[in-house]
C-alpha positions as CSV (number, residue, x, y, z in Angstrom):
1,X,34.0,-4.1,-4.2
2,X,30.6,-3.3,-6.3
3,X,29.1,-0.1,-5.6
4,X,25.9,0.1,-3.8
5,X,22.6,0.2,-6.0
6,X,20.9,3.4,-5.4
7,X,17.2,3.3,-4.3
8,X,14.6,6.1,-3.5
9,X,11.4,4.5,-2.2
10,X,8.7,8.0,-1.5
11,X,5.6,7.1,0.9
12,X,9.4,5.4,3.3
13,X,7.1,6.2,6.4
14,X,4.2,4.9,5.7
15,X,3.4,1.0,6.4
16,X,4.3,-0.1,3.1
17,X,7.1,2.2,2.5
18,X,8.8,1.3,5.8
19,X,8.8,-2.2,5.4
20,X,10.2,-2.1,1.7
21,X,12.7,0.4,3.3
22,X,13.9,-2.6,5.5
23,X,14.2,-5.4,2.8
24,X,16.2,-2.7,0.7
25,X,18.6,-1.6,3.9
26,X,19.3,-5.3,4.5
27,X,20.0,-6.0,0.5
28,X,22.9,-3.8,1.4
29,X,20.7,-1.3,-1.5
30,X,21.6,2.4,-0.3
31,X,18.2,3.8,0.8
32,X,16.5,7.4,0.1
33,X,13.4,7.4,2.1
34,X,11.2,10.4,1.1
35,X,8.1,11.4,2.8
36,X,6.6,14.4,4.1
37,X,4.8,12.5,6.7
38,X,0.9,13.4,5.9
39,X,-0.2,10.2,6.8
40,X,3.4,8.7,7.3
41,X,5.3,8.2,11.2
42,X,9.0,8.3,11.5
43,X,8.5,6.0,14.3
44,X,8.1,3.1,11.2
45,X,12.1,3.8,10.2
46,X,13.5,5.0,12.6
47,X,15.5,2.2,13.6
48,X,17.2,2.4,9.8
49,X,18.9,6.5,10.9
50,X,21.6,5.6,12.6
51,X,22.5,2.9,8.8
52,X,25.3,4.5,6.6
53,X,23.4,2.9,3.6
54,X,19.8,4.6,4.9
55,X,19.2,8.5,4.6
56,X,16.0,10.2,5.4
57,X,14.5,13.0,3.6
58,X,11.3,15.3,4.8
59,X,10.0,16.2,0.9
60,X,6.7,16.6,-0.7
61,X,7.2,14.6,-3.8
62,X,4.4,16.6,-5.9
63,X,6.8,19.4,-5.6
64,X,10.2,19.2,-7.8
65,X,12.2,16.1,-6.7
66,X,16.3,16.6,-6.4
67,X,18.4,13.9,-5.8
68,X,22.3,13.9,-6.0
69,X,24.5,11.8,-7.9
70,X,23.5,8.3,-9.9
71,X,20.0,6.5,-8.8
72,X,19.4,3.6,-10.1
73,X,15.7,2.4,-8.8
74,X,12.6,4.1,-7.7
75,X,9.6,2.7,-5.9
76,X,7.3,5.5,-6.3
77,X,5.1,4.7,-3.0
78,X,4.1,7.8,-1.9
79,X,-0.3,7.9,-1.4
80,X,-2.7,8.0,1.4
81,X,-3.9,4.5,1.2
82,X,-6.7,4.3,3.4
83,X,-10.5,5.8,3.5
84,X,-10.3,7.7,6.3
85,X,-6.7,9.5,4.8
86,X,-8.0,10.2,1.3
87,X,-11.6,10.6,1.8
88,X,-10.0,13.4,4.3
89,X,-7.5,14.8,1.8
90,X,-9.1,14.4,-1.4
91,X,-7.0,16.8,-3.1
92,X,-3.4,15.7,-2.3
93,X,-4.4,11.9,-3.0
94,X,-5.4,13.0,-6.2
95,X,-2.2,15.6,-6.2
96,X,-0.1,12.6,-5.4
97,X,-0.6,10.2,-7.9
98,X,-0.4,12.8,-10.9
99,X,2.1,15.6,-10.0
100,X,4.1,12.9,-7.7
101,X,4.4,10.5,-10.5
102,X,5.0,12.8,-12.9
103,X,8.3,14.4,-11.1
104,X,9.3,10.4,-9.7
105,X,9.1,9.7,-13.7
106,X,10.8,12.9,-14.5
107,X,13.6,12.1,-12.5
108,X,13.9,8.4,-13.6
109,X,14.6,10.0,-17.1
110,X,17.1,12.3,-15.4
111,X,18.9,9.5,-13.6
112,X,18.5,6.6,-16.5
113,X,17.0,4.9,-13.4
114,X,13.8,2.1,-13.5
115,X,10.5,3.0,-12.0
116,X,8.1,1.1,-10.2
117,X,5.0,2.6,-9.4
118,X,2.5,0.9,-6.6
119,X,-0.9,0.6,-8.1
120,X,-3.6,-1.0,-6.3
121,X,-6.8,-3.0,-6.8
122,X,-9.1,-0.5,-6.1
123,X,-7.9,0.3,-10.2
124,X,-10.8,-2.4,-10.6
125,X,-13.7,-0.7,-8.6
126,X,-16.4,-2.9,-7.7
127,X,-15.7,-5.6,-10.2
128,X,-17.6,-7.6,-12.7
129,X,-15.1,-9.9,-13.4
130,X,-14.1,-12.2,-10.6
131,X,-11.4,-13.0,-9.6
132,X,-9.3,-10.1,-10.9
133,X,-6.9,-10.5,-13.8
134,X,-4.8,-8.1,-15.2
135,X,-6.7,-7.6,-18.3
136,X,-9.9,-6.3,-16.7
137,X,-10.4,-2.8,-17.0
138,X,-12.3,-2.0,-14.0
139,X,-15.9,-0.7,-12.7
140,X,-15.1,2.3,-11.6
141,X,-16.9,5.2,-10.6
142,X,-14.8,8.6,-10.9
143,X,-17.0,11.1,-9.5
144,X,-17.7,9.5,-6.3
145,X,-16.1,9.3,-2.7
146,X,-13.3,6.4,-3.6
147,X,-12.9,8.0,-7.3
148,X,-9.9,10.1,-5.9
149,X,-8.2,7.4,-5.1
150,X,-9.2,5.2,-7.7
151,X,-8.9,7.8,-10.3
152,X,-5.1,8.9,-9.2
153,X,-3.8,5.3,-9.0
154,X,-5.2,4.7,-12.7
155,X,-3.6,7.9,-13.7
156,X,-0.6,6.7,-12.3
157,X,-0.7,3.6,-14.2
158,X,-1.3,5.7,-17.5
159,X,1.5,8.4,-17.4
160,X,3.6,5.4,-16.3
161,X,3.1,3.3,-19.6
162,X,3.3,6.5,-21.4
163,X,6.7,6.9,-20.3
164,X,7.5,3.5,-21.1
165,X,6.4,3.7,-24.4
166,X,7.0,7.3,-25.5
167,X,10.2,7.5,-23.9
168,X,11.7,4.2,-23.5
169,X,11.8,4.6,-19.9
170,X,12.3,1.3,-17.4
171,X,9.0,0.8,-15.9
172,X,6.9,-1.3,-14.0
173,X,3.5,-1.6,-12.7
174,X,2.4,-3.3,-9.2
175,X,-1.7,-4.2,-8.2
176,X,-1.7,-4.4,-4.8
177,X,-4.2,-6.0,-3.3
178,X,-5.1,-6.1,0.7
179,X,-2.2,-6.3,2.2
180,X,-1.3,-6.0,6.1
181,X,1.2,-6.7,9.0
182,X,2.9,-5.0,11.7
183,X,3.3,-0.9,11.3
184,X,-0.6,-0.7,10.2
185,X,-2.7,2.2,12.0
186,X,-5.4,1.0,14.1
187,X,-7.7,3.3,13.0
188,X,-7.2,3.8,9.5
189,X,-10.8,2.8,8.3
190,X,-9.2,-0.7,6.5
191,X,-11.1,-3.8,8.1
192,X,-8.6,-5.8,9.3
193,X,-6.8,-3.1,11.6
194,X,-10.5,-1.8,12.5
195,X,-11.4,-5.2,13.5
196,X,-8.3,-5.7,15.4
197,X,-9.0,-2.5,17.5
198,X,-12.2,-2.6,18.2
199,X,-11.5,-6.3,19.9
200,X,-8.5,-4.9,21.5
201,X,-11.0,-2.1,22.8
202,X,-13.6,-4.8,23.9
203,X,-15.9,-3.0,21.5
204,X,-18.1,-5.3,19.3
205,X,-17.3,-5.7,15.8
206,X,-18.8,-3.3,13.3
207,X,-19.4,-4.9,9.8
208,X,-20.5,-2.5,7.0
209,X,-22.9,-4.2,4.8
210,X,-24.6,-7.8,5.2
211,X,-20.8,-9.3,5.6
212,X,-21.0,-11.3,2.5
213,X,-18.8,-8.7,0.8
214,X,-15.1,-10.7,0.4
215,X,-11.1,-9.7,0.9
216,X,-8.4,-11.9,0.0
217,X,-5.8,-10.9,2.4
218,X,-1.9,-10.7,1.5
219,X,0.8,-10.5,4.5
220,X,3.2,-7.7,4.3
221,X,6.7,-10.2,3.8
222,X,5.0,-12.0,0.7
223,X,4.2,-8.6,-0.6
224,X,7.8,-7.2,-0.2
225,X,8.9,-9.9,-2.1
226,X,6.6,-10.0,-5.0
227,X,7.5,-6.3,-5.9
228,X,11.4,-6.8,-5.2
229,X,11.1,-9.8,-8.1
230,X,9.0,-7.7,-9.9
231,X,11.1,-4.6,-10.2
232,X,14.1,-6.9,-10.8
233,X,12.2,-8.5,-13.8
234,X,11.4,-7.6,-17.2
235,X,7.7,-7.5,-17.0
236,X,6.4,-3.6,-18.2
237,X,2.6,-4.5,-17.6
238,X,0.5,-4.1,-14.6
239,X,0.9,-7.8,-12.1
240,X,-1.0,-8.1,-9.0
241,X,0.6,-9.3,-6.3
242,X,-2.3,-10.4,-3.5
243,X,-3.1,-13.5,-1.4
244,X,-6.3,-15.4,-3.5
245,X,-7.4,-16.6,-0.4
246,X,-10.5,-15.2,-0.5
247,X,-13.2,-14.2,2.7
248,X,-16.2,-13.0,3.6
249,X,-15.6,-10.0,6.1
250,X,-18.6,-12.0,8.1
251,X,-16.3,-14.9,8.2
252,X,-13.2,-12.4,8.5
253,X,-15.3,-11.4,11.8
254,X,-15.1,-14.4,13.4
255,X,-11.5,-14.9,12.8
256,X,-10.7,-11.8,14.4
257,X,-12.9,-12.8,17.6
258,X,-11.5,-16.2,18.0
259,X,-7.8,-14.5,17.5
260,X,-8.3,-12.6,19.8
261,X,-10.1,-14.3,22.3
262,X,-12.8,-11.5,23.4
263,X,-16.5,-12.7,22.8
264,X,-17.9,-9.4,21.0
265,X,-20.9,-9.2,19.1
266,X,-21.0,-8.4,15.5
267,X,-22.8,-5.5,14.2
268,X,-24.0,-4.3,11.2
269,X,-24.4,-1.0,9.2
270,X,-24.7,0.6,5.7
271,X,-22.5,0.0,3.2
272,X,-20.7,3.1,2.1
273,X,-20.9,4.2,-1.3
274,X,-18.8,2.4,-4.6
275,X,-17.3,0.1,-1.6
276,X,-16.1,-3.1,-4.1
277,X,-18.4,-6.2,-3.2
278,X,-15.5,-8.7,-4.2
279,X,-12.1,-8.8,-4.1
280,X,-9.6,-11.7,-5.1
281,X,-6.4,-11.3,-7.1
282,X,-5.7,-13.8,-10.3
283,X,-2.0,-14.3,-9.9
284,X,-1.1,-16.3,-12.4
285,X,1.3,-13.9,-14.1
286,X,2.9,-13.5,-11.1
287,X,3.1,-17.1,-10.4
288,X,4.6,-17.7,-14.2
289,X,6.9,-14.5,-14.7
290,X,8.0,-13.8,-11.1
291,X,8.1,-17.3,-9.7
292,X,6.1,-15.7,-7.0
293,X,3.2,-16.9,-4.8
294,X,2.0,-15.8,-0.7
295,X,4.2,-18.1,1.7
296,X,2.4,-16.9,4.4
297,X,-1.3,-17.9,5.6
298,X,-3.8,-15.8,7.3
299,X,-3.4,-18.0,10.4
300,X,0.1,-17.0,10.6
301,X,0.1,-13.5,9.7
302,X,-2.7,-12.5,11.4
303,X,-1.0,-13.8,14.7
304,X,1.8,-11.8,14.3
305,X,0.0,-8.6,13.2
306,X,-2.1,-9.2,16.5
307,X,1.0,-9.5,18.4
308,X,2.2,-6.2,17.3
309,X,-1.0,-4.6,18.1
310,X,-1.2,-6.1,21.3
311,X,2.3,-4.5,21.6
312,X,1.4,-1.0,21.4
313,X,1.0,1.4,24.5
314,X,-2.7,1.1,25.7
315,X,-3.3,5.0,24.8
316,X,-2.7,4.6,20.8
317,X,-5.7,1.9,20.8
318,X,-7.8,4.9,21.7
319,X,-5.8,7.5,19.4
320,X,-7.7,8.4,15.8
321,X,-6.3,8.3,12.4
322,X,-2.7,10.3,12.3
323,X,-2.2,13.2,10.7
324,X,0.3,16.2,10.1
325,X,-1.5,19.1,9.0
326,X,1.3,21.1,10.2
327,X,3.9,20.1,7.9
328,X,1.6,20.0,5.3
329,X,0.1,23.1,3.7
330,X,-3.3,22.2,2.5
331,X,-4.7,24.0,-1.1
């Protein structure tokens, strides 16, 4: 019988991490799930301890990483993701996607193992090229409030490439764009949870901006997929994986209300600073190289993400964005 394949996915916790950390576990992959739970619950994997092909370990990834005996993937994940986490932690988002990628890559070398890095595409700022391919460059601004984020997932990109080509390292570079599903925090600052929340709450919907601003919104199982074909493919370049279905977050709005059944109002307020006016993936690439395309439609996934929210105990629709400060010692 074949050995396992070795895996370490960092950011396991998180809502990304934790549901890649599921598709892994049941592709019989042995699973190393790092995070040191910043922005990251252990109630997400949980589940997966009592597996003899999952192991959990509480680690800081921009410190030295040490992992025992042959690995032969890594899905470097680890990153706050949302506003609210890195527009409160500017310094370890930015800490996270250059000394975090830079030991993940380090021990790739170690281990002969291939590297896949989770970009995003916030890389593209508020675009000028619409929809998004993978030869745009971005509009991005680096000294303001999203730049940390931006800035650190386009480093990531960089030093990954550079490792690639300097090296001959195995590498491989994922766009992300919206994506959500079950495991999402209610009050992370992304719309689609924030929506969800406040209708849960039976507080009207607040729309930053005039609402004409779009998303194209990708469901969490499509996602999963696209970067498991992905990492098992020989593309080196950046590929987005997203939904093209493209909204307005006015129209989103009205979704949201009629999914949920409540009869809020809509209201409006300023649109925060650099905040990208469109947003729609091009995925041909991904349709050509990966054979991949979103089988899920917003009709579906949004029911089942509202079924899981609906789900929760009535006291975490009121609880604000989670945080560890006390495992985490902040420079």
């Amino acid at each position: 019988m074949a050995a396992r394949k070795k895996i370490l996915i960092t950011g396991a916790a998180g809502f990304l991490g934790s549901h890649l950390c599921d598709f892994y576990v049941k592709k019989d992959f042995h699973v190393i799930a790092m995070d040191n739970l910043i922005t990251g619950r252990l109630e997400n994997i949980e589940h997966l301890f009592p597996l003899d092909n999952f192991e959990f370990c509480n680690h800081d990834v921009t410190n030295f990483i040490h992992v025992t005996g042959k690995l032969d993937y890594i899905l470097h994940f680890a990153s706050p993701a949302s506003p609210i986490d890195y527009l409160k932690i500017p310094i370890q988002t930015l800490k996270v996607g250059s000394l975090g990628i830079h030991n993940c890559l380090g021990l790739a070398k170690a281990k002969n193992a291939r590297l896949l890095v989770a970009s995003t595409s916030e890389v593209y700022g508020d675009p000028e090229v619409h929809p998004q391919t993978e030869s745009y460059w971005g509009h991005v601004n680096p000294v303001g409030p999203r730049g940390v984020y931006d800035e650190a997932k386009r480093f990531q990109e960089a030093i990954t490439m550079a490792y690639h080509t300097f090296h001959g390292l195995e590498t491989r570079i994922v766009r992300i764009f919206n994506t959500y599903g079950p495991r999402m925090r209610l009050n992370d600052g992304r719309v689609l949870p924030a929506f969800i929340g406040q209708a849960l709450r039976g507080e009207d919907l607040t729309i930053f901006g005039d609402g004409s601003q779009t998303r194209s919104f990708c469901y969490v199982d499509d996602l999963v997929e696209g970067i498991y074909r992905l990492l098992l493919s020989d593309c080196t370049e950046p590929v987005n994986i997203g939904n093209p279905s493209e909204i307005s977050i006015g129209d989103f709005a009205e979704e949201i209300i009629k999914l949920t059944g409540t009869d809020q109002k809509v209201i409006y307020k300023d649109l925060p600073v650099d905040d990208p006016k469109q947003r729609q993936p091009d995925i041909t690439k991904a349709k050509v190289l990966l054979n991949w395309e979103p089988q899920i439609d917003r009709e579906e996934g949004l029911k089942r993400t509202h079924a899981y929210f609906k789900s929760l105990p009535k006291d975490e629709l009121t609880t604000t964005a989670h945080y560890n400060f006390d495992k985490y010692i902040i420079r």
